[in-house]
LUMDOTOR-413637 format. One line per field, with one value per residue (C-alpha): residue in three letters; x, y, z. Coordinates in steps of 0.1 Angstrom, whole numbers, plus 5000, padded with zeros to 4 digits. Layout:
residu [Ala; ...]
east [X; ...]
north [Y; ...]
up [Z; ...]
This chain:
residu [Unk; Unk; Unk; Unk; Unk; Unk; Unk; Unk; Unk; Unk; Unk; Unk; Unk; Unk; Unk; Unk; Unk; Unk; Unk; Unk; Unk; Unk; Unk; Unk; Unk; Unk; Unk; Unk; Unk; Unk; Unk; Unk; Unk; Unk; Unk; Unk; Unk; Unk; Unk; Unk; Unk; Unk; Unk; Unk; Unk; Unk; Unk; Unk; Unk; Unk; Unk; Unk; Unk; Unk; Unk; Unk; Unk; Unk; Unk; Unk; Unk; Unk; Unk; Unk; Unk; Unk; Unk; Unk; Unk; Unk; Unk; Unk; Unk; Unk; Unk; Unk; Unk]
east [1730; 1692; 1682; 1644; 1653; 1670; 1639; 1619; 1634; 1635; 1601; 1592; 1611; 1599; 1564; 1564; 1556; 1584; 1574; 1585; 1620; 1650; 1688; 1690; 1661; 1679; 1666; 1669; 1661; 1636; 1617; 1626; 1640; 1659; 1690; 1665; 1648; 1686; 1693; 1667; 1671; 1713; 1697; 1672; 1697; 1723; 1698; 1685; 1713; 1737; 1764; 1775; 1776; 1801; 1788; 1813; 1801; 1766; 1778; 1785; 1749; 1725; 1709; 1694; 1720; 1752; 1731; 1737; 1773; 1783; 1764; 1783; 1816; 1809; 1799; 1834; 1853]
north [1294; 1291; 1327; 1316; 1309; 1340; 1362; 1342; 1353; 1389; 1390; 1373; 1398; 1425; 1416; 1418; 1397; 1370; 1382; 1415; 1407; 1410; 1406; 1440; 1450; 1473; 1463; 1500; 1521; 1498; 1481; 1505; 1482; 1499; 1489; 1468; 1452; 1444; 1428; 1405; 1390; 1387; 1370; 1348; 1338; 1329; 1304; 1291; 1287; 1279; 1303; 1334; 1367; 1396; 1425; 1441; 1421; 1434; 1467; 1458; 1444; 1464; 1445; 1406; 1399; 1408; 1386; 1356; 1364; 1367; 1334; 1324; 1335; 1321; 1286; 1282; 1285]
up [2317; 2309; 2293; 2303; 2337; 2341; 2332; 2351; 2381; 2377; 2363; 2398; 2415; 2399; 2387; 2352; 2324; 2314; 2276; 2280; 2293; 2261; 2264; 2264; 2285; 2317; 2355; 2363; 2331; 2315; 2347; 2374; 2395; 2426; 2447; 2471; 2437; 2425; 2462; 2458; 2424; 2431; 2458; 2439; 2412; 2437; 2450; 2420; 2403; 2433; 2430; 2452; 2438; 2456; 2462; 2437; 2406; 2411; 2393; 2361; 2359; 2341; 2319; 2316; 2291; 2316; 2341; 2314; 2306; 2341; 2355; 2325; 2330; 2366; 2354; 2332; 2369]
C-alpha cells in the first residue's frame, strides 16, 4: 500500500500537516487522535482504499506504520 496515501488520510482526518506524519508517528500518543478520530480514518481508508476493516483489527493500530502493514497483510488475501 501507498505510505503517502496513508498519511494523507489521517492528516485530513486529523488536521495536521502530511510532513509531520512518520512510520512510527502514534494516532493517539503523538496526534491526540480519540476513539471518534480513529472511527473516521478506519472509515476513510476503507473507502479509499476499498477494503473493510472489523472492528477488532482496529486495536492493534496505533501507529501509521501498523496502518501500512495491515492494509498490507489485507492486500496479500
Amino acid at each position: 500500500m501507498d505510505l503517502n496515501k496513508i498519511k494523507e488520510v489521517v492528516a485530513e482526518q486529523l488536521g495536521v500537516e502530511v510532513a509531520e506524519l512518520k512510520e512510527g508517528t502514534s494516532l493517539k500518543d503523538d496526534l491526540n487522535a480519540d476513539s471518534l478520530d480513529l472511527f473516521q480514518i478506519i472509515m476513510s481508508l476503507e473507502e479509499e482504499f476499498g477494503i473493510e476493516i472489523p472492528t477488532e483489527d482496529t486495536e492493534s493500530i496505533n501507529t501509521i506504520g501498523d496502518i501500512e502493514n495491515y492494509l498490507n497483510s489485507r492486500k496479500e488475501d
